[in-house]
C-alpha positions as CSV (number, residue, x, y, z in Angstrom):
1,X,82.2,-149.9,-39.4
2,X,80.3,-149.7,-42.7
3,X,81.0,-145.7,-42.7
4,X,84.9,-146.9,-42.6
5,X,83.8,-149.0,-45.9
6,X,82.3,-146.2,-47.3
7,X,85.1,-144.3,-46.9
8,X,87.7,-146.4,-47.8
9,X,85.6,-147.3,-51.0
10,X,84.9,-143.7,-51.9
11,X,88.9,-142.7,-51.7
12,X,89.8,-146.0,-54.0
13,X,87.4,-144.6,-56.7
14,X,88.8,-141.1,-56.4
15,X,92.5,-142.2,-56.4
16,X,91.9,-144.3,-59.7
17,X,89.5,-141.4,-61.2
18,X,93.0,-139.0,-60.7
19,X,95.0,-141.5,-62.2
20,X,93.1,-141.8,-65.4
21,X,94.7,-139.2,-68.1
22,X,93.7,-138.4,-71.3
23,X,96.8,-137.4,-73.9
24,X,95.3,-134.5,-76.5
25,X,96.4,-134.6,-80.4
26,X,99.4,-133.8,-81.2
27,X,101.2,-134.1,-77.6
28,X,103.0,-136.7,-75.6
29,X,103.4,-137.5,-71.7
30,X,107.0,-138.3,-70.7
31,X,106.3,-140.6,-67.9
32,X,108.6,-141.8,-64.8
33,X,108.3,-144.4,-62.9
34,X,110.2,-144.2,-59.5
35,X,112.1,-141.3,-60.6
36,X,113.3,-143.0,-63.3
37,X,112.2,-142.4,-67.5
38,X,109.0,-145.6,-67.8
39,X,107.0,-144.2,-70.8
40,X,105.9,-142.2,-73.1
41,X,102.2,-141.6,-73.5
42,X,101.0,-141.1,-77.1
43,X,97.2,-139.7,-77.9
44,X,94.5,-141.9,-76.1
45,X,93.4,-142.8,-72.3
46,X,95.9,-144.2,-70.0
47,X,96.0,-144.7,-66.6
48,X,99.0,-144.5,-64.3
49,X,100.1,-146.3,-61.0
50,X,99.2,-144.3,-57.7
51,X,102.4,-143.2,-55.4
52,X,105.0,-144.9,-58.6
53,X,104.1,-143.1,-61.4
54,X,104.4,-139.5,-62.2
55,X,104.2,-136.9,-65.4
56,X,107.4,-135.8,-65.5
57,X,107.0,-133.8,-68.9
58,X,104.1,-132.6,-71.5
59,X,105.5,-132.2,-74.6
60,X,103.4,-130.4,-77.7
61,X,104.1,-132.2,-81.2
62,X,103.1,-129.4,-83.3
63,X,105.4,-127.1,-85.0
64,X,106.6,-124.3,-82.9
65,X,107.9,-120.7,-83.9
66,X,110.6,-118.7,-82.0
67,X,111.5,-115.3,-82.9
68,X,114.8,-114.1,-80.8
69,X,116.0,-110.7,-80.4
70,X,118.1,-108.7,-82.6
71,X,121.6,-110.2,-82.5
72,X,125.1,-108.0,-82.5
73,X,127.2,-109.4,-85.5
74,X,130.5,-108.2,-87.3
75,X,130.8,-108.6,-90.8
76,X,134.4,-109.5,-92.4
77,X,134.8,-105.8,-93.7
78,X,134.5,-104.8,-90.0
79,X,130.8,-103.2,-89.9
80,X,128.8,-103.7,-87.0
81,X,124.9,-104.3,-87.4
82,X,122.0,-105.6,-86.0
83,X,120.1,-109.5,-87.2
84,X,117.3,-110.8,-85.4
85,X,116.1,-114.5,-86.4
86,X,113.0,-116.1,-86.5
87,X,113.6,-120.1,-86.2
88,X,110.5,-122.7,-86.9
89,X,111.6,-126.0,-85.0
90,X,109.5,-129.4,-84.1
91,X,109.7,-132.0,-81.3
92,X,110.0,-135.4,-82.9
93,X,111.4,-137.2,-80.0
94,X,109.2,-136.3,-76.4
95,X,112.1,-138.2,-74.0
96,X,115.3,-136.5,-75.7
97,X,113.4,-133.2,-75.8
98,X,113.0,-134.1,-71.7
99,X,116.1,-135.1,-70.8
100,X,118.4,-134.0,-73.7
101,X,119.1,-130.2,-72.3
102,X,117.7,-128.2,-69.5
103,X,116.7,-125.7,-71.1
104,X,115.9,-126.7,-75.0
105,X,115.0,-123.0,-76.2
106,X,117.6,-121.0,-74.4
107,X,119.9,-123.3,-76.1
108,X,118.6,-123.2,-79.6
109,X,118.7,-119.0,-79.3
110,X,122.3,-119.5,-78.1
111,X,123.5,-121.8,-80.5
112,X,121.5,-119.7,-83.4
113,X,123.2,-116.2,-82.1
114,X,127.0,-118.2,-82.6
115,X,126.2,-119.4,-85.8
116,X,125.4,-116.4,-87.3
117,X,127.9,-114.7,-86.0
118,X,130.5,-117.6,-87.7
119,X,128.8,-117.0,-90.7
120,X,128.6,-113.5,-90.9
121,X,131.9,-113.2,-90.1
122,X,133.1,-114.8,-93.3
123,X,130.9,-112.0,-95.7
124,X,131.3,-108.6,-96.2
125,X,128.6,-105.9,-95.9
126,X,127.1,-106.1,-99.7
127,X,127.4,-110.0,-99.5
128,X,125.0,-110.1,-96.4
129,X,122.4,-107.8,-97.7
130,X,122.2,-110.1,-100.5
131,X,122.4,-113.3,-98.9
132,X,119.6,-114.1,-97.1
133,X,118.8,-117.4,-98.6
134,X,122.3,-118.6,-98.5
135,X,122.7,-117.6,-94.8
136,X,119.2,-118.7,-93.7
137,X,120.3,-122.8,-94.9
138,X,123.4,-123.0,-93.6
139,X,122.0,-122.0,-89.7
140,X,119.4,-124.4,-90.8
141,X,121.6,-127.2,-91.4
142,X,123.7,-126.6,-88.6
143,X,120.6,-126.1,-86.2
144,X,119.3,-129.4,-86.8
145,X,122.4,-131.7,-86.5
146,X,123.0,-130.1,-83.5
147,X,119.4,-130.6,-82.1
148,X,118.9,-133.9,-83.7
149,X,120.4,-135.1,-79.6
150,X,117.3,-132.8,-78.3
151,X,114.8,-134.9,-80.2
152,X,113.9,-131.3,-82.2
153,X,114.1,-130.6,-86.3
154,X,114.7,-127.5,-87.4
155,X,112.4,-126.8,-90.0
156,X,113.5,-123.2,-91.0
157,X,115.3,-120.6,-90.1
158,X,114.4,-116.9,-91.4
159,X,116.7,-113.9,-90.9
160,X,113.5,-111.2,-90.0
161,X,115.7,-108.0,-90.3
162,X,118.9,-106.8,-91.2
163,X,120.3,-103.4,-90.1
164,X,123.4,-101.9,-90.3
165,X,124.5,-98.8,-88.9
166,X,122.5,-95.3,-89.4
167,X,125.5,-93.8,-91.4
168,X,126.1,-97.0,-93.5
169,X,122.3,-96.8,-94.0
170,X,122.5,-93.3,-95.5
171,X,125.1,-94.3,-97.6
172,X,123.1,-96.9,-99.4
173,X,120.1,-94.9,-99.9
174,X,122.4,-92.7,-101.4
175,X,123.7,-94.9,-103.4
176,X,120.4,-96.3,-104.4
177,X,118.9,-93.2,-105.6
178,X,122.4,-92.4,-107.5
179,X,121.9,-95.9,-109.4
180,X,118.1,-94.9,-109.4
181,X,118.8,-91.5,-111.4
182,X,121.4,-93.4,-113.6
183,X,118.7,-96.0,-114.6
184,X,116.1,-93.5,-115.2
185,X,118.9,-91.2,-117.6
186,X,119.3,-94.7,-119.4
187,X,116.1,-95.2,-120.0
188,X,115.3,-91.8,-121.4
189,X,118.5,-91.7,-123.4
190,X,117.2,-95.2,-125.3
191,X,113.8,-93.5,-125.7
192,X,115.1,-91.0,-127.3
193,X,117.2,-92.9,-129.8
194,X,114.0,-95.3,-130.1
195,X,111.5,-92.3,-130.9
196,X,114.4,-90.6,-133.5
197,X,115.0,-94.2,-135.3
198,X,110.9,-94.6,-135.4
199,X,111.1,-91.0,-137.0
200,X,113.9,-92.1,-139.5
201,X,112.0,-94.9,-140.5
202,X,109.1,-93.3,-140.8
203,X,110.4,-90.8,-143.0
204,X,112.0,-93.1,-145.4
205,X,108.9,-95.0,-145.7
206,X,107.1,-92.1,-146.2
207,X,110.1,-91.3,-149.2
208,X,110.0,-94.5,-150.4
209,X,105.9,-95.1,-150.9
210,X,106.1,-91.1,-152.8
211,X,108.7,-92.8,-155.0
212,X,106.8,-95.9,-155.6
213,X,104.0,-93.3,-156.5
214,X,106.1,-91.4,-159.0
215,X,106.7,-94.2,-160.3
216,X,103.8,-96.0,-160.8
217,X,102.4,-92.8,-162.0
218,X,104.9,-92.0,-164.7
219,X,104.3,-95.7,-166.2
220,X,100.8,-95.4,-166.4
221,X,101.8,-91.7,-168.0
222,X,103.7,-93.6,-170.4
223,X,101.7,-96.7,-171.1
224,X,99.2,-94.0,-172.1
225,X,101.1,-92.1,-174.0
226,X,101.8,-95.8,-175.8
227,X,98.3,-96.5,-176.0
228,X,97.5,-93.3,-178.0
229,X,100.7,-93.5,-180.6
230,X,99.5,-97.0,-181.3
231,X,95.9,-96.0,-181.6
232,X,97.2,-92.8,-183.9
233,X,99.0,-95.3,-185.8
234,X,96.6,-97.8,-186.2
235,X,93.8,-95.5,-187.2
236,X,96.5,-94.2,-190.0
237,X,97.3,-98.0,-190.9
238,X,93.7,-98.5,-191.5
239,X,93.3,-95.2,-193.8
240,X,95.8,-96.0,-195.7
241,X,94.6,-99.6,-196.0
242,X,91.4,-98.2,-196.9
243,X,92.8,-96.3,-200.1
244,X,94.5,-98.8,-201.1
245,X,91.6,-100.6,-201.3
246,X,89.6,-98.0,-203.0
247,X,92.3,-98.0,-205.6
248,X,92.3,-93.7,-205.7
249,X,93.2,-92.2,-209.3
250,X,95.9,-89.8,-209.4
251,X,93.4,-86.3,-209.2
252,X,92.3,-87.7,-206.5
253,X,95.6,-87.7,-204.7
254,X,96.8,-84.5,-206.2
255,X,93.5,-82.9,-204.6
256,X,94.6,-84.6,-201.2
257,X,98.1,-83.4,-201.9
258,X,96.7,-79.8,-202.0
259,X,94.6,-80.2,-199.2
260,X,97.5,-81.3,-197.2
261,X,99.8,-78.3,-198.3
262,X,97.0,-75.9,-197.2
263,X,96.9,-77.2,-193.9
264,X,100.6,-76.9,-193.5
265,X,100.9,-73.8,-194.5
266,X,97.5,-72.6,-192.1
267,X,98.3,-68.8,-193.0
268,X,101.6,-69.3,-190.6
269,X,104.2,-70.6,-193.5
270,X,106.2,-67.8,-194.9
271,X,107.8,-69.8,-197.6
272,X,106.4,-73.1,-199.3
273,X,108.3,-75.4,-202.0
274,X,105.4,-77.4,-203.9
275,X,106.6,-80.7,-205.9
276,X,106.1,-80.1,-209.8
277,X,103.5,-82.5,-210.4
278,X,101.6,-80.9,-207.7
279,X,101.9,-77.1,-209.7
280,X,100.5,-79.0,-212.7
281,X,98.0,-80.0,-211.4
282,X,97.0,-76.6,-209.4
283,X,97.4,-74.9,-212.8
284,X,94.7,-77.8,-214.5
285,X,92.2,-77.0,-211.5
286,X,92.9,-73.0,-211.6
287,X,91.9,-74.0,-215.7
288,X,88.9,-75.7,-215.3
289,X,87.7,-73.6,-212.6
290,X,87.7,-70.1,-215.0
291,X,85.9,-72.3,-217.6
292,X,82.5,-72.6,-215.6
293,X,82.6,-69.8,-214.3
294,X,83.2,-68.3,-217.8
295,X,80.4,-70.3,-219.2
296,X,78.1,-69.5,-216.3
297,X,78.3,-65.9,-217.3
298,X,77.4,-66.9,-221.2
299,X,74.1,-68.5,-219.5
């Protein structure tokens, strides 16, 4: 009989120790009770009732990333290509997530592959390619009102890659190295006319500082030339202030007279008209000049 006790005592404490459960960060138990929704367990310790209770779904809190295959879509100008999507979601709601759909991520990739194909169907080619962000928000939007019932958010939705059909592709890089070339002739064409316009203007710089040099060089020419008439002048001014200060008699100024005559004349003149005054006094000089040496002979 004690053995039974035992036993019996041994199974109680290993039903209860199963019973206890321990909920991790950032997930939550979805509980039943009979078969029917009871709870739902947040982080912590909890303990269940044996035989009633039962886990009917664990649920992780954190944000989740899908990435579905490449999708078929048709644009509006009729060209078949390829999308795959990459679609960042979050539980917010562990019961709806349990018992809102079967299947939750089968039907977010469904209802992700229709979308895009409603909204590619309303762009052409060239508006798809450039797009993204536009296309991107409204699956978002539309994602998350629709899975607000499954107790998910859609956080983002990214369009991973884009490609259209190998001939269409050819086409474009074709085109892209066409606009490529006509960029690069642009851009040499403007250096070009930016080199020749630095040329121009460094040639009439160049013109213009010669110029200024000329210039400047011909004034001080001048202002020297200035300088030395008024020097000339001045230094003539003062002579003749000089004898007119000295108050000369009128041999002296006949000598100076004659001294002036012979250097105009300098052996060059062929023909000289001297003032009257000026013979008369020659003639009194020529005089006086055979009288000493007339008396010099005597001695």
């Amino acid at each position: 009989m004690p053995y039974v006790l035992l036993v019996l005592v041994l199974l109680i404490i290993i039903v209860i120790i199963s019973n206890i459960k321990i909920v991790p960060q950032a997930h939550a138990f979805v509980m039943e009770r009979l078969g029917a929704y009871h709870v739902t367990w947040e982080t912590g310790l909890h303990v269940k009732v044996p035989f009633m209770d039962r886990i009917s779904k664990k649920v992780s809190l954190k944000e989740q990333v899908i990435d579905f295959p490449p999708q078929p879509v048709i644009t509006k100008d009729n060209v078949t290509m390829q999308i795959d999507t990459v679609v960042y979601f979050q539980i917010t709601d562990a019961k709806l997530y349990a018992y809102g759909v079967e299947n939750p991520i089968s039907a977010i990739e469904n209802l992700t592959a229709t979308t895009l194909r409603n909204i590619i169907g309303d762009l052409e080619l060239d508006h798809t390619l450039t797009s993204r962000d536009v296309i991107n928000t409204k699956i978002r939007l539309i994602l998350d009102e629709a899975t607000d019932a499954w107790g998910i958010k859609v956080n983002r939705v990214e369009l991973k890659n884009i490609l259209p059909p190998s001939e269409i592709q050819d086409s474009m890089e074709k085109q892209m190295k066409a606009e490529r070339e006509r960029r690069a002739r642009i851009l040499d064409a403007e250096g070009q006319k930016r080199s020749a316009v630095l040329i121009a203007e460094g040639e009439k710089e160049s013109a213009i500082l010669h110029a200024d040099a000329l210039k400047e060089s011909k004034i001080r020419e001048a202002q020297g030339e200035a300088e030395a008439i008024l020097s000339v002048q001045k230094a003539l001014a003062d002579s003749i202030k000089m004898l007119n200060e000295a108050n000369p008699g009128e041999g002296v100024i006949a000598i100076k007279s004659l001294e002036a005559f012979q250097k105009a004349a300098d052996g060059k003149a062929t023909k000289i008209i001297i003032p009257s005054n000026i013979q008369s006094m020659a003639g009194m000089a020529t005089s006086l000049k055979e009288l000493i040496s007339e008396d010099k002979l005597a001695k």
